[in-house]
N, C-alpha and C positions, 0 to 999 in steps of 0.2 A: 072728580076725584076717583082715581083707581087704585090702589093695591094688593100685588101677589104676592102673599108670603107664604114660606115657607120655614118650619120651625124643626130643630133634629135636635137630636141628643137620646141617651138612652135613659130607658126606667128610673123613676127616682129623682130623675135632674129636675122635674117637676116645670117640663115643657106645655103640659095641659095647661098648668097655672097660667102660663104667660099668655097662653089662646084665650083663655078665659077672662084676664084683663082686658086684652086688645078686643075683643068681642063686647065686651061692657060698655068699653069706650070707645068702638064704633058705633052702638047702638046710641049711646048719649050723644052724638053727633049726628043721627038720623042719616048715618048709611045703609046701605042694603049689606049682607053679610053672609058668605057660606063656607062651612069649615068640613075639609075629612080628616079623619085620624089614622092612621094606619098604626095600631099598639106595637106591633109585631109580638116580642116577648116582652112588654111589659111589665114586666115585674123587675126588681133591679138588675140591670144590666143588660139587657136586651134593646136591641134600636125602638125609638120612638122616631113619630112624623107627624107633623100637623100640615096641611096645605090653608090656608086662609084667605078668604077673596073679600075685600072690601072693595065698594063701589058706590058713587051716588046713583047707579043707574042699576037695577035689576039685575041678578047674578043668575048665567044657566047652569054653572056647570061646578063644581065645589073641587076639580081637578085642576091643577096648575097645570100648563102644553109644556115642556119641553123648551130652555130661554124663551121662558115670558115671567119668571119669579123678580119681580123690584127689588124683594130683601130675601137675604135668607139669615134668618136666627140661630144660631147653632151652638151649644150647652157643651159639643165636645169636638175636639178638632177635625176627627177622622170623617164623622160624621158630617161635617160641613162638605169635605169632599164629593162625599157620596152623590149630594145633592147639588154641584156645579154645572154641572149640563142645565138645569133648569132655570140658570140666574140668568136674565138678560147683559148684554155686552157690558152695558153702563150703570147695572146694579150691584146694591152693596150686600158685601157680605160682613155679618158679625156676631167674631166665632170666642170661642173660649181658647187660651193659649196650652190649657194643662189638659192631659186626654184621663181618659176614663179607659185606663188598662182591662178591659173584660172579655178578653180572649188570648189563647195564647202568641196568636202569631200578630198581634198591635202592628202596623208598620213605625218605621223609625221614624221620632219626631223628626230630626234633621230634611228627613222628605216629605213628611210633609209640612213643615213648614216652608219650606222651598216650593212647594206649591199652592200654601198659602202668600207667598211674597209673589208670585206673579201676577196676580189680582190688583187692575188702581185701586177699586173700591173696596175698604175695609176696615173694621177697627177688628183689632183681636187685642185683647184684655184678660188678665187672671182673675176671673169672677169669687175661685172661691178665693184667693187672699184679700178680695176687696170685703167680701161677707164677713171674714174673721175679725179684720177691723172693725166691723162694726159690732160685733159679739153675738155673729151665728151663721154658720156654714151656710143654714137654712134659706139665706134668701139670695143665695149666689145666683137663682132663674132673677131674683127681681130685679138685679145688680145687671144682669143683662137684657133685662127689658130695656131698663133707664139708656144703657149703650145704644140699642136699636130707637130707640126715643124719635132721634132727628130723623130718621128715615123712613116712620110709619106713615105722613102723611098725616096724621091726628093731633092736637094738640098734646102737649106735656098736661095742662090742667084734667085733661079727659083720660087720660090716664091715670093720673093721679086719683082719680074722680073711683075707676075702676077696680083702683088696690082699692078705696075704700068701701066698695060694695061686695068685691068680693071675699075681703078678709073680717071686714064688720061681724060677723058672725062668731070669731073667734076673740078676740080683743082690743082692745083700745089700743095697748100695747105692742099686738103683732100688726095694726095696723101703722102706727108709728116707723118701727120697725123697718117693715115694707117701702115707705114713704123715703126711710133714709136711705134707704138701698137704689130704691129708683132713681132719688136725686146723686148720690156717689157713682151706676154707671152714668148720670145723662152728662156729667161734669168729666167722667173720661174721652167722652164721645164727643164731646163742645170743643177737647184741645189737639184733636185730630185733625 
């Protein structure tokens, strides 16, 4: 088992969350595992980047090359872009459909969406109206874990397993929460 992910979106979309589930639940699968971060401007609205390297066999290098990314995660449209060069021919990308306007010159969705549709591999999904449904903007990242779900290579229960270690701390109820979020995108991702 191999997996190169890549995670984007800017400050705030709570991309670390999602490394830190799939990090959980590779470890409770007893993979090897190396993560870099790149914050940039971290704070709301500036680019985030996670690289993620799952493997059953010893990790050297915690850098993704240049298409060799399996998935890419991506919390905001434009942001998915940025990170295309890095996705192999036959991997999936899965992006969020609404952008995060935090600069003045945003390109036009109309383009990029047009270069989101030349991609076979892809779910794109409105993560935050799927969170609202469920009654909190807050877990629009888990809403697109659940989307990327099929494509990590980990089980769904190991994930699942993951929201529950790392939100346990906070409550019963924001683990719940989480659980409904994951299972809402992995049910978008299933009819893809």
């Amino acid at each position: 088992m191999k997996a190169d992910i890549i995670l984007s979106g800017v400050g705030g979309q709570g991309i670390l969350s999602i490394a830190a589930v799939i990090g959980e639940a590779a470890l409770k699968e007893g993979l090897y595992m190396k993560q870099a971060e790149v914050h940039g401007m971290s704070q709301r609205g500036g680019d985030v980047q996670s690289n993620l390297r799952l493997s059953d066999k010893p990790v050297s290098s915690d850098l993704i090359p240049i298409g060799q990314a399996d998935l890419i995660i991506s919390l905001e449209p434009m942001e998915s872009l940025r990170y295309l060069p890095y996705l192999k021919k036959d991997g999936w990308l899965v992006t969020n459909s609404q952008p995060f306007v935090n600069i003045p010159n945003y390109p036009d969705m109309e383009k990029v969406n047009e270069e989101l549709d030349k991609l076979p591999h892809k779910v794109v999904l409105d993560v935050e109206a799927i969170a609202k449904e469920l009654g909190s903007p807050r877990v629009a990242n888990i809403v697109m874990l659940g989307a990327a779900t099929p494509f990590l290579g980990l089980s769904y229960d190991k994930i699942a397993d993951g929201i529950r270690s790392i939100f346990a701390r906070k409550s019963e109820d924001i683990v719940e929460l989480n659980l409904k979020a994951l299972q809402a995108g992995y049910d978008v991702a299933k009819k893809r």
